[in-house]
C-alpha positions in Angstrom: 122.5 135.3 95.0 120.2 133.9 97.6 121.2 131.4 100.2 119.9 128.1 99.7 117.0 127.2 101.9 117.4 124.2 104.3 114.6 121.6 104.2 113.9 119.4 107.0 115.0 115.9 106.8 111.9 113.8 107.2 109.9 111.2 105.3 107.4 113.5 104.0 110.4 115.6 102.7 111.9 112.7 100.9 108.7 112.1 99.3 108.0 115.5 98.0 111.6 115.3 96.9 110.6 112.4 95.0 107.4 113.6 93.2 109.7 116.6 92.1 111.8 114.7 90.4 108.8 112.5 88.8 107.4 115.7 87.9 110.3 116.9 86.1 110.4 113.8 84.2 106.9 114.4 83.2 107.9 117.9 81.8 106.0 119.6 84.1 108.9 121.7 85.6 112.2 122.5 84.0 115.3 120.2 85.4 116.7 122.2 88.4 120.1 121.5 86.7 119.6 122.7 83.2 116.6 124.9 83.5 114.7 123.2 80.6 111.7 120.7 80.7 111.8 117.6 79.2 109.9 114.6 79.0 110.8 110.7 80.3 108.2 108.7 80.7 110.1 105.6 81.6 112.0 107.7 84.3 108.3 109.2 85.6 106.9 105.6 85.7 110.0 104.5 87.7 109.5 107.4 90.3 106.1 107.0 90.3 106.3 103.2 90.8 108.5 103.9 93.9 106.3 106.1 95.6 103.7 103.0 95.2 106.5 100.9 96.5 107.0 102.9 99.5 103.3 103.3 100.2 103.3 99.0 100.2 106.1 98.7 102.3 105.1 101.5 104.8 101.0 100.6 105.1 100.5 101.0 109.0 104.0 103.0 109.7 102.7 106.2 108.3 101.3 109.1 110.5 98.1 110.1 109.4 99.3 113.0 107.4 102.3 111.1 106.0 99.8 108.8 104.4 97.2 111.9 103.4 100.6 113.2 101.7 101.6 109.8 99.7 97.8 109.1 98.8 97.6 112.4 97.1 101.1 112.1 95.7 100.5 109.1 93.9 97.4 110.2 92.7 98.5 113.6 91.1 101.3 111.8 89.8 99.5 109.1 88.3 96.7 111.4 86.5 99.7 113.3 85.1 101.0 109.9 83.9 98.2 108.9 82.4 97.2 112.2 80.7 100.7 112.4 79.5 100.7 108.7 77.7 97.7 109.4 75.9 98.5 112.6 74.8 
């Protein structure tokens, strides 16, 4: 079995660690713990809404490409959202 791979521990780590799980919730990729994909909307929105919530709270804190990589976060995230709620 492979080793795990170490990630670095920054903030644009913790976000992409964030849209994961959103994206998971969505049913886009299987749940890293049971291998199957499901779908919770009310968990997406939640993740999703947080990532907004941390783009509010950090406007003018962000690096350049920390921002770049929250801006296109939330919007993948949201059109996946969106798409998903009306389908």
């Amino acid at each position: 079995m492979p080793e795990p791979r170490e990630l670095p521990v920054n903030f644009s780590s913790f976000l992409v660690s964030l849209a994961s799980s959103a994206m998971v919730h969505l049913g886009e990729t299987p749940d890293p713990t049971g291998g199957k994909a499901g779908l919770d909307l009310v968990l997406a929105r939640n993740t999703i809404d947080l990532l907004g919530l941390l783009k509010e709270k950090t406007k003018g804190n962000l690096d350049p490409e920390e921002g770049k990589l929250l801006d296109a976060l939330l919007f993948d995230l949201r059109t996946r959202f969106v798409a998903k709620t009306k389908a």
